[in-house]
C-alpha positions as MATLAB code, in Angstrom:
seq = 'XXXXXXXXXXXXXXXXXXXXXXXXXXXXXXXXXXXXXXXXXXXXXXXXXXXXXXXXXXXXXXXXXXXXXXXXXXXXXXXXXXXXXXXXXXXXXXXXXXXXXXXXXXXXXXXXXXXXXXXXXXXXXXXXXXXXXXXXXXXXXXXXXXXXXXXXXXXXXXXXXXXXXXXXXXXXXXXXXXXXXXXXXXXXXXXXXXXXXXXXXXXXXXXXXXXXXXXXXXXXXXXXXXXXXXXXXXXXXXXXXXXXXXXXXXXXXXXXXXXXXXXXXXXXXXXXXXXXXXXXXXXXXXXXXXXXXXXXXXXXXXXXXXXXXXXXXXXXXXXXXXXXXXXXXXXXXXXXXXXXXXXXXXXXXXXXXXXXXXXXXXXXXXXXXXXXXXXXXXXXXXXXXXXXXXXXXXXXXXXXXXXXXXXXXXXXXXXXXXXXXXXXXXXXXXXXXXXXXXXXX';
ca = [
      30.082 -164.547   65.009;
      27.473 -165.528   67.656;
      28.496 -166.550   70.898;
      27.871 -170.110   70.511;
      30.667 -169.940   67.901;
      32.857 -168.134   69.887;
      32.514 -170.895   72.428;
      33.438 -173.920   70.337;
      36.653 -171.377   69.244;
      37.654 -171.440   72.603;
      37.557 -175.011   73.584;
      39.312 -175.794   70.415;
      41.989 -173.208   70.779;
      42.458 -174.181   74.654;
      42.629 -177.969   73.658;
      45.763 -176.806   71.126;
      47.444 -174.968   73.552;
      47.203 -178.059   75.456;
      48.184 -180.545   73.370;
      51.207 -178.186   72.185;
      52.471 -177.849   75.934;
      51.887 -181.337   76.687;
      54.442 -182.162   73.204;
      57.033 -179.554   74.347;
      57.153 -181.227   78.088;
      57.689 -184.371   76.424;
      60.022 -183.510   74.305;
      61.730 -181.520   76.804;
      61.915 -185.075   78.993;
      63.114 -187.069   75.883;
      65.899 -184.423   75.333;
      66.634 -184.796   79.358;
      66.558 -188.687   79.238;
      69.249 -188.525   76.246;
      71.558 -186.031   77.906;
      71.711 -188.308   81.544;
      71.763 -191.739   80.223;
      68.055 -192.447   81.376;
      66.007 -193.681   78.098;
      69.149 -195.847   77.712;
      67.424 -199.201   76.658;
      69.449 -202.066   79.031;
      71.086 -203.911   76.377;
      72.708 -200.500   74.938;
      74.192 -199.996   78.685;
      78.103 -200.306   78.544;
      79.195 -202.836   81.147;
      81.354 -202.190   84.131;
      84.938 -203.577   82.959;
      85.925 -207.199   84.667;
      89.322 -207.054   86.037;
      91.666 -209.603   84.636;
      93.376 -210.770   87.705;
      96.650 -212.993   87.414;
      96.532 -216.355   89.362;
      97.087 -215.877   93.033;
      99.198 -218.965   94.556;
      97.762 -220.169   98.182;
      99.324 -222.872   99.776;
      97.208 -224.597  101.997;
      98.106 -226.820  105.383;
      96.039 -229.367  106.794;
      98.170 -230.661  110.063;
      97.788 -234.427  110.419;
      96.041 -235.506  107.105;
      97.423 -238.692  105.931;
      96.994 -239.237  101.918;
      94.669 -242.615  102.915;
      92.537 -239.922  104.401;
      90.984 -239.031  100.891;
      89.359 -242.121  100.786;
      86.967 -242.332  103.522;
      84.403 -240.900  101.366;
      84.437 -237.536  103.582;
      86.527 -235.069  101.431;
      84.362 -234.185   98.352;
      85.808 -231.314   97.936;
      89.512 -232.423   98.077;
      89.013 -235.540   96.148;
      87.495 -233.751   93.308;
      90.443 -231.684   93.364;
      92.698 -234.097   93.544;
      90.796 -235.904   90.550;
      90.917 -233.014   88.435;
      94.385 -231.955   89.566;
      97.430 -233.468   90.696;
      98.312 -235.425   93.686;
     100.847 -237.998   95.141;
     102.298 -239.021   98.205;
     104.968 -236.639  100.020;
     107.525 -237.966  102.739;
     107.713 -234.926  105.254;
     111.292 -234.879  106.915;
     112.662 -236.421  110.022;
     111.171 -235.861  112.616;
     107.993 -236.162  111.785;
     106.505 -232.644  114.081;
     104.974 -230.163  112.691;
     107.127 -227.211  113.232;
     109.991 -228.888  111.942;
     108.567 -229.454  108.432;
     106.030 -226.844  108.278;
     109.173 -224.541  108.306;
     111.068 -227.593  105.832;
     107.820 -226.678  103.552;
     108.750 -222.972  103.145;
     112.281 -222.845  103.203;
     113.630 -225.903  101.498;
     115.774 -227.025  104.212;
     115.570 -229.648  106.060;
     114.935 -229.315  109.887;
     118.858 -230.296  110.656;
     119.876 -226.928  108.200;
     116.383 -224.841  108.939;
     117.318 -224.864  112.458;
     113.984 -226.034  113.680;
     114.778 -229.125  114.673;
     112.063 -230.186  116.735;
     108.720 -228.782  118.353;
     110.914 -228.198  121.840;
     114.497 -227.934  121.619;
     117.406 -226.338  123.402;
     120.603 -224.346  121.866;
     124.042 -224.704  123.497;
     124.326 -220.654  122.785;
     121.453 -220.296  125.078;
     122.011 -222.328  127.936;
     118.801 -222.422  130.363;
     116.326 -221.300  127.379;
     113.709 -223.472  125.523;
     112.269 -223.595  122.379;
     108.559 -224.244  122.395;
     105.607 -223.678  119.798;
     105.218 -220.669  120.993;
     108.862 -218.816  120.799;
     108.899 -215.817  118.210;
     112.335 -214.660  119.590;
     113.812 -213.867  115.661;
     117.186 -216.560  116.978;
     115.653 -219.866  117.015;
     114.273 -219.024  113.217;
     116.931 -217.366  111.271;
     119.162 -220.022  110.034;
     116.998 -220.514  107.160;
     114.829 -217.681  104.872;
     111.084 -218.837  104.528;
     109.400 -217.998  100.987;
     107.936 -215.220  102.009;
     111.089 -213.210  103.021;
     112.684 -213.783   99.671;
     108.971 -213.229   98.041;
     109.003 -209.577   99.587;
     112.138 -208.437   98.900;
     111.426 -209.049   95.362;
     108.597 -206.986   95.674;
     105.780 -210.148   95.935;
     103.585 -209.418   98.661;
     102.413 -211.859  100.683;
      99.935 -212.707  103.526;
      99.993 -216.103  105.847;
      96.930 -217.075  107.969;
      98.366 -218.762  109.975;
     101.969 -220.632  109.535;
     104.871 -221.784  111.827;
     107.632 -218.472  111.533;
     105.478 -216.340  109.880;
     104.688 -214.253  113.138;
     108.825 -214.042  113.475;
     110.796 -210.834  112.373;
     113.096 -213.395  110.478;
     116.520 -211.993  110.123;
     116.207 -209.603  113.045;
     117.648 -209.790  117.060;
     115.573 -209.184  120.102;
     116.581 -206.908  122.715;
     117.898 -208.955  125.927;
     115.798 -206.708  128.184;
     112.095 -205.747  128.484;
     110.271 -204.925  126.235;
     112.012 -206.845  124.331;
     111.639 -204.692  121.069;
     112.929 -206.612  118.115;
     114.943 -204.763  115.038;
     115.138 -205.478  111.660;
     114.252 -208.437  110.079;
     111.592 -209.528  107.572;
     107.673 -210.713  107.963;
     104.532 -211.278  105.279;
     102.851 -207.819  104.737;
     100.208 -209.421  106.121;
     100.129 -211.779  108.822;
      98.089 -213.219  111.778;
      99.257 -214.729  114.948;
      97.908 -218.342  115.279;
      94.900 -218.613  117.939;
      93.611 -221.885  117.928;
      89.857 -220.351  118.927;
      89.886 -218.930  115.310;
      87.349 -220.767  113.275;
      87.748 -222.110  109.675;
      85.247 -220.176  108.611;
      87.189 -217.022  110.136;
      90.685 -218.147  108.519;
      88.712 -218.911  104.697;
      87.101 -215.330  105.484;
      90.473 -213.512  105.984;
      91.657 -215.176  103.267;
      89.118 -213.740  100.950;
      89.028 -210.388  102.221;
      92.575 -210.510  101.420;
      91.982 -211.004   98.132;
      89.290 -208.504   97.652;
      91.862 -205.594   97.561;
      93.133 -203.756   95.059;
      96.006 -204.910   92.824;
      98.482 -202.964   94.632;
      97.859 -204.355   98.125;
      96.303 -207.935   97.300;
      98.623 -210.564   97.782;
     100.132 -213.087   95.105;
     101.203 -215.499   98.087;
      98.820 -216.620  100.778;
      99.450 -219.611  103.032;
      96.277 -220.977  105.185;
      96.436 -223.447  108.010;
      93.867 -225.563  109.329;
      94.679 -227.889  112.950;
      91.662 -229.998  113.843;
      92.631 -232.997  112.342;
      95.471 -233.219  113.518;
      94.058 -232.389  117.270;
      91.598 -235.158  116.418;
      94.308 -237.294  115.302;
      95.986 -236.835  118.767;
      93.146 -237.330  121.173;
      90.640 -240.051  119.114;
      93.411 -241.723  117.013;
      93.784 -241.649  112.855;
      90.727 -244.303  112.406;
      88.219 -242.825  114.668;
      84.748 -240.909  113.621;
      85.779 -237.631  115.355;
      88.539 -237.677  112.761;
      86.407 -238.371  109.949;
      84.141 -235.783  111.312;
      87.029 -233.194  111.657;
      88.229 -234.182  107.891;
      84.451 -233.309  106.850;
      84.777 -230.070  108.497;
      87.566 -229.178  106.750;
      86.648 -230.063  103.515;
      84.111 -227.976  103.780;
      86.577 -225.493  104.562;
      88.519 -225.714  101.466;
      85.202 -225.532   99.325;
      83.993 -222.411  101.066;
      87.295 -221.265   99.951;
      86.712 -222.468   96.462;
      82.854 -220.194   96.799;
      84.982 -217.186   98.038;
      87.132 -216.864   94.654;
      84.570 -217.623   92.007;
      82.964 -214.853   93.634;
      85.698 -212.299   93.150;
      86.637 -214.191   89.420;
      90.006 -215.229   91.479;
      91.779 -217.414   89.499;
      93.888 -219.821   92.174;
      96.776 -222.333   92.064;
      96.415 -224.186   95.253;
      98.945 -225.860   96.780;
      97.178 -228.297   99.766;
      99.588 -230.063  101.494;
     100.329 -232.037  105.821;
     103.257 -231.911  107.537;
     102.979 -235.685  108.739;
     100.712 -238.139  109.144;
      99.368 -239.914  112.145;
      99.808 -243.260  113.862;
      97.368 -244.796  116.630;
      99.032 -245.567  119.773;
      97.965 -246.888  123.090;
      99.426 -247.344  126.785;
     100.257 -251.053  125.661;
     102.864 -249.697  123.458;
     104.491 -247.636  125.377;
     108.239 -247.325  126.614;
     109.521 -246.046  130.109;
     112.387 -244.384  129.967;
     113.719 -244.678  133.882;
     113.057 -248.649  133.214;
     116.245 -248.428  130.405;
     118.889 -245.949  132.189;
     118.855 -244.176  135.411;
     117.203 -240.790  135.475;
     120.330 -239.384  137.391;
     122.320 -239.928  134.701;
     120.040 -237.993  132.187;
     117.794 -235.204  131.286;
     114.710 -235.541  128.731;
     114.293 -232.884  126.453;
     111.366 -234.258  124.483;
     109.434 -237.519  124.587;
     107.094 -239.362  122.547;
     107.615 -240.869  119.320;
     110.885 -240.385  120.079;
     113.192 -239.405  123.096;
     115.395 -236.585  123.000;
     118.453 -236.653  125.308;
     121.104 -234.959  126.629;
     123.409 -236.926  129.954;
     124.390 -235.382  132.440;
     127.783 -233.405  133.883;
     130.210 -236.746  133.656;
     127.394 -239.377  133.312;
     127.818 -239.876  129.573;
     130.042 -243.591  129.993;
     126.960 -244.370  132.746;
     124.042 -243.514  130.285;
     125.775 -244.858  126.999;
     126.136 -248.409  128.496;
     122.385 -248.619  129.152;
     121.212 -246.576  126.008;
     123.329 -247.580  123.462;
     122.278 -251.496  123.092;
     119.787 -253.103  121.973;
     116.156 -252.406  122.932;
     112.651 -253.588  121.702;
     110.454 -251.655  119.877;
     113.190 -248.244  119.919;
     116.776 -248.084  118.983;
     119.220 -245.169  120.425;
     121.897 -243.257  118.657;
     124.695 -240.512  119.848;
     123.806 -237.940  117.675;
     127.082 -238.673  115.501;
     125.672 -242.082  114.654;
     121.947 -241.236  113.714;
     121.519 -243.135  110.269;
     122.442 -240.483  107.608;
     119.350 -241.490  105.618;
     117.420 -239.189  108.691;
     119.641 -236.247  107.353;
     119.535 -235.281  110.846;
     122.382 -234.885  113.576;
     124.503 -232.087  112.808;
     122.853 -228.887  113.946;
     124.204 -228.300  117.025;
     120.732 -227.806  118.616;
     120.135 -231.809  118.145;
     120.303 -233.631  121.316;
     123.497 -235.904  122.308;
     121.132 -239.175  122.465;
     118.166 -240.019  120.108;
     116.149 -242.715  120.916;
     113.230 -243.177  118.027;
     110.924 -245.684  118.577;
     109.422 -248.086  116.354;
     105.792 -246.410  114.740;
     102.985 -246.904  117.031;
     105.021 -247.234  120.463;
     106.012 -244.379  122.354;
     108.687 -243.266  124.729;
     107.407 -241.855  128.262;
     109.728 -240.539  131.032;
     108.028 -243.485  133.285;
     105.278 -245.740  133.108;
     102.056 -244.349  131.673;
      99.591 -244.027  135.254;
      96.437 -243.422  133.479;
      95.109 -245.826  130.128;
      95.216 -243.933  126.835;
      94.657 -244.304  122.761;
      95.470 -241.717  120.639;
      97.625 -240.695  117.713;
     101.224 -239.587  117.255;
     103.710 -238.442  114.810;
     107.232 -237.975  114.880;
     108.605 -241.359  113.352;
     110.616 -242.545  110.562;
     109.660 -240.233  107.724;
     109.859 -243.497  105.804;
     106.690 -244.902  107.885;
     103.998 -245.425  105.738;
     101.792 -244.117  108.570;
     103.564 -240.692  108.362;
     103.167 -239.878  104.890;
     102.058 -236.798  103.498;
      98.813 -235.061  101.462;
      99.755 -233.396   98.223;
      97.356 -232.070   96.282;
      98.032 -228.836   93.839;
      94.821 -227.458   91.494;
      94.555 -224.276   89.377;
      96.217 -222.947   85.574;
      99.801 -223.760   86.894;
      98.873 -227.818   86.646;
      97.418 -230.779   84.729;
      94.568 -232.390   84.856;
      94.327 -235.664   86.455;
      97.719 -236.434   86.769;
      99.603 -238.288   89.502;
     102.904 -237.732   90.441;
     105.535 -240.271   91.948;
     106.635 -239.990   95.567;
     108.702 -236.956   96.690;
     110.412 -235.514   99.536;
     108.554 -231.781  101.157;
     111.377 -229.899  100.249;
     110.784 -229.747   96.688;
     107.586 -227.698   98.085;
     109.849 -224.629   98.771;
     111.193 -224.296   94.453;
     107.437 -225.632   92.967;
     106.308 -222.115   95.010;
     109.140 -220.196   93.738;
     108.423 -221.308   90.201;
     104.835 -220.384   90.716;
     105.372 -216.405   92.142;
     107.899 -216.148   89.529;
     110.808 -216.242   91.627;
     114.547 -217.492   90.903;
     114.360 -221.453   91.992;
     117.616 -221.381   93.869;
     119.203 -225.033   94.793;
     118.287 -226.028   98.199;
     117.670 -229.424   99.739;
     114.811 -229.860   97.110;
     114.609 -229.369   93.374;
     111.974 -228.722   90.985;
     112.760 -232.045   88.993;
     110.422 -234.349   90.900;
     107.320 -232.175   90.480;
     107.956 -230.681   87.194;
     105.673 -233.392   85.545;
     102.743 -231.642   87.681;
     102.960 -228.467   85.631;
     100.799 -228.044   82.832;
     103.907 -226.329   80.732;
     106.742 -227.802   82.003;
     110.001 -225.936   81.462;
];
């Protein structure tokens, strides 16, 4: 063979050993790509499972929103809800405050058998103390068991951003002496203290981190609170554009919410609901109180929409013959005689003397020195002005039903019936907002 042969041998033996490398790497790769998933064409790709997650139940407080409020045209969000939902008008409970029937909202009671009978109120077991907004001392809140207690010892867990009581041990005592440790008793497993500097948009967050859990810590019962219209309420009045503004803000609120569970596939029955509503008021219509009796022969507890109190040591004949008469624009009581329609008068941390007056005037402890106009609650729970939002949305209830009037404490058995707990008899009932379920039983 001459050499030029020997040359085109070569070339065409080196180009086979090439090409037969060149197939074993590849198939060598293929064989790889099959045995870690990589040649995997997309649409052959098994998908991650979706959890199925069970309703979670979040009631939802918005201090100070009258029902009229949903048609200002500044509540999108809360309209279409209601729209698609249910709503109707609630009458909160006398009186009128807000941590009188926030707690009325989660225990069924009414403030006279909660125990929380007013935003600042005094208890003839603990002469020289006072009850303010601020009080956790486990005493002033254990005459009555919110939702959550009974929820976690059934094994529901539960988480409140925010909620009058729900920073309280309830059920347990507080040492007499510093610090002050308290034993026992019973809070959410999850729970934040109420700090009025906390955004919206930090209280929807919480919320939804909440939620992002797994099953075995995520809670089934979450209560959110939102306070800026009523504080716009208070210092602008129920009509004015900061109010609007502050029920635009909100609503906003309650959609980011919405945002935050599509995006974990949370399915939600919400529960959105005031404590009161809210009545303009102005120095015009206002009441002193040392122009009816003499201050010596009283002490005020509380003023405002109404007056609570108590006489003084052997000054009870003095201050009954001035309070107990007629007066314009307020009539007094003895706490005996407070119309029984108020359910209100027997808890002994009531004061002696009522004095409500009518809705829009208020009752100072002497003349007003400075002009004002503003808003104020704590009327006749019959007031139209003081009515209550209800709006509930989610698998639990129709569609674009309406349901009658009702009274707040048939709040405290429609959650019960939600979380799957017993519906005990209270001062409410599940009858009146039965027709908002979408399977009634």
């Amino acid at each position: 063979m001459g050499a030029g042969n020997e040359r085109r041998l070569s070339v065409k033996f080196a180009r086979a050993l090439v090409s037969s490398l060149a197939s074993s790497l590849a198939l060598a790769l293929s064989l790889s790509a099959c045995a870690t998933g990589g040649g995997i064409e997309p649409a052959q790709r098994t998908a991650a499972p979706v959890e199925d997650r069970a309703p979670v139940t979040i009631l939802i407080s918005i201090d100070g929103f009258h029902p009229d409020y949903l048609t200002r045209g500044a509540t999108p969000v809360l309209s279409r809800l209601a729209a698609d939902g249910v709503q109707g008008v609630m009458r909160p409970s006398f009186p009128t405050k807000t941590f009188p029937n926030h707690y009325t909202l989660v225990t069924g009671l009414r403030p006279d058998r909660n125990g929380v009978v007013a935003n600042k109120m005094e208890d003839p077991r603990r002469p020289g103390e006072v009850f303010t907004m601020a009080s956790d001392d486990p005493f002033w809140w254990n005459e009555a068991r919110p939702i959550w207690v009974d929820a976690e010892k059934a094994g529901v867990r539960t988480a409140t951003m925010f909620w009058p009581g729900s920073n309280v041990a309830i059920g347990g005592t507080r040492a007499a002496q510093w610090p002050f440790t308290i034993s026992g008793g019973t809070r959410p497993e999850d729970w934040q203290q109420f700090n009025q500097e906390v955004t919206g948009t930090q209280r929807v967050n919480a919320v939804i981190d909440w939620l992002r859990r797994p099953p075995a810590i995520r809670p089934k019962l979450v209560t959110l609170y939102f306070d800026t219209v009523d504080t716009a309420g208070h210092r602008f009045g129920p009509e004015a554009a900061e109010t609007t503004r502050a029920l635009r803000d909100v609503d906003a609120m309650i959609g980011a919410l919405e945002d935050g569970l599509k995006s974990l596939g949370q399915p939600a029955n919400l529960v959105i609901v005031s404590d009161h509503g809210m009545a303009a008021t102005t120095t015009t219509r206002s009441i002193a109180l040392d122009t009816v009796a003499a201050p010596d022969d009283y002490r005020l507890i509380e003023a405002g929409p109404y007056a609570a109190i108590e006489a003084k040591p052997g000054r009870e004949a003095a201050l009954e013959a001035k309070l107990l008469k007629p007066h314009a624009h307020m009539e007094c009581w003895r706490k005996d005689q407070i119309p029984a329609r108020f359910h209100y008068g027997r808890n002994p941390r009531v004061p002696a003397y009522l004095c409500l007056a009518e809705t829009g005037w208020t009752v100072e402890a002497t003349a007003p020195r400075t002009q004002f106009s503003g808003g104020a609650h704590g009327y006749d729970n019959t007031a139209p002005e003081m009515a209550s939002l209800f709006v509930a949305h989610g698998p639990a209830f129709r569609r674009g039903a309406t349901v009658t009037a009702f009274d707040n404490v048939d709040i405290h058995p429609l959650l019960a019936h939600l979380i799957g707990l017993p519906v005990e008899p209270r001062d409410g009932s599940l009858e009146a907002l039965r027709p908002a379920l979408a399977q009634p039983r």
